[in-house]
Structures are given as C-alpha cells and as structure tokens.
N, C-alpha and C positions, 0 to 999 in steps of 0.2 A: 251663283252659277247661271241663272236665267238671263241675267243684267249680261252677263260676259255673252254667252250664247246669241242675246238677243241685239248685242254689239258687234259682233262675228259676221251674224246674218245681213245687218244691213251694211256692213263694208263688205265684205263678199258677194252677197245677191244670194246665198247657199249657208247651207248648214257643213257645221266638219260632218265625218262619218264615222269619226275617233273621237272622243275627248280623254285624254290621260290627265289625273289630279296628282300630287305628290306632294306630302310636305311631313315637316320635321318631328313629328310626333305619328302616332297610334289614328288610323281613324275608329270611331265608335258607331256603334250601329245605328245610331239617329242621323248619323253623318251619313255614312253610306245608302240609309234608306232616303235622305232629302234628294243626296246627286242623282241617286237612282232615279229618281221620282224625276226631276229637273232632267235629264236627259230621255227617258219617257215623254214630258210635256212638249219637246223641240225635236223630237225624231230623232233621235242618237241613236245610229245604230251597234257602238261598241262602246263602252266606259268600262277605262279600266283607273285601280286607284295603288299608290302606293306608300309606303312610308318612307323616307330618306333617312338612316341614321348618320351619323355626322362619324362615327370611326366603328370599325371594328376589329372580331378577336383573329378573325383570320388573316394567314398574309402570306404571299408567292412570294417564292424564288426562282426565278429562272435558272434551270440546270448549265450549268457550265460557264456562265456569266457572271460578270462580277458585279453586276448592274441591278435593278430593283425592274421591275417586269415592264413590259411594254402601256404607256398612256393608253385605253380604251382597254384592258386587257378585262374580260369579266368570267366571271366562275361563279359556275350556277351550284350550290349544295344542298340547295333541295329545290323544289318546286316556290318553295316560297322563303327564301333566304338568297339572295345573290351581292357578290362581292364585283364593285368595278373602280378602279384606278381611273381617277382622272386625272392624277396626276402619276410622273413614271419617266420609264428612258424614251427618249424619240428617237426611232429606230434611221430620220431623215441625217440624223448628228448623231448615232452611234453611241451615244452616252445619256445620262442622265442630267439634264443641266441645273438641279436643286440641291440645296444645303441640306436636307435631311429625309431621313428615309419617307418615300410616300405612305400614306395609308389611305386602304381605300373606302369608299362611303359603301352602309349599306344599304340594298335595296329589297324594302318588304312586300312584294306586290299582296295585296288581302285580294283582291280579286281577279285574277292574270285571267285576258282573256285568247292567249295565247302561251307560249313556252319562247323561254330566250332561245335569239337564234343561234345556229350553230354554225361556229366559223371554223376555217382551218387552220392548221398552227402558223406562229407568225414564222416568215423566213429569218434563217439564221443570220447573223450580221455575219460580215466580209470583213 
C-alpha cells in the first residue's frame, strides 16, 4: 500500500483523501492493522476496506417485469452485507441483453466509513 500511495503522490503532486481496498477473500486483522497503519504513515484521511464475494444467496425481482433488475441496482441488508448487480437489464434498450440470469456480487464492507447511498426508485420503463 505504501509503494501504490507513494506512486499516487508523485504522479499527482497530492495524496487521495479516500483510499478503498477490496478483494476476493476475508481481510484479517493483521491486514487491516498494516493498511491502517500504511494510511496513517501518508495522511489518509478516510480507508475503507471490503470483501468482494463472487455470487450470492440473495436475488431481486422487479415487480411487474419480466426482466431481472436494473445493472447498478444495490440492496443494502444490513450495514455490512450489500448486494449490487453489475450485471442486469439496461433500462437505455429496455431489456436485458444476457443469456442467463444475472447474479449479483457481494459486498462485505469490514470497515464502512460511511452508509450506502440512498437513491430513488428507478423509473418505470415505457
């Protein structure tokens, strides 16, 4: 993290004020005390970290469509459990243009330093 930080800085001239980590597994707490520590050493002033699971148990239906939910679509079920489609119908073409049902990846924030945003429902198709 330092190496990347310290490659950051001398292309930009500036540090981020963010850094978000994310990867395919669990972090453990020596993990999270290094980054900690590593964004500490370089001024960060926010790090947040997450887990990416590659499928899960849950899954949207859009009411009254025949279609699988909208691409970006995310459902927060706890504070630290979030479901988001990246893959889905595109509301631009009105359908879904994939062979099989999407599923969405999950997202484990261990340290959120914030709350998912909250957006409004998406409009209905025409």
């Amino acid at each position: 993290m330092l190496g990347a930080l310290d490659t950051y800085r001398r292309e930009h001239r500036t540090v981020p004020a963010r850094v978000v980590l994310h990867k395919s597994s669990a972090f453990t707490p020596e993990e999270i005390e290094g980054f900690e520590g590593g964004a500490e050493d370089r001024l960060i002033d926010s790090l947040e970290t997450a887990w990416i699971t590659t499928s899960d148990r849950a899954r949207l239906f859009r009411g009254g469509k025949l279609a699988p939910p909208l691409r970006g679509t995310m459902l927060a079920l706890s504070d630290r459990e979030l479901i988001l489609y990246t893959t889905g119908s595109v509301e631009f073409y009105s359908t879904y243009p994939g062979h099989y049902v999407p599923q969405p990846i999950g997202i484990r924030p261990t340290h959120p330093v914030r709350s998912p945003p909250a957006r409004p429902a998406p409009r209905p198709w025409r």
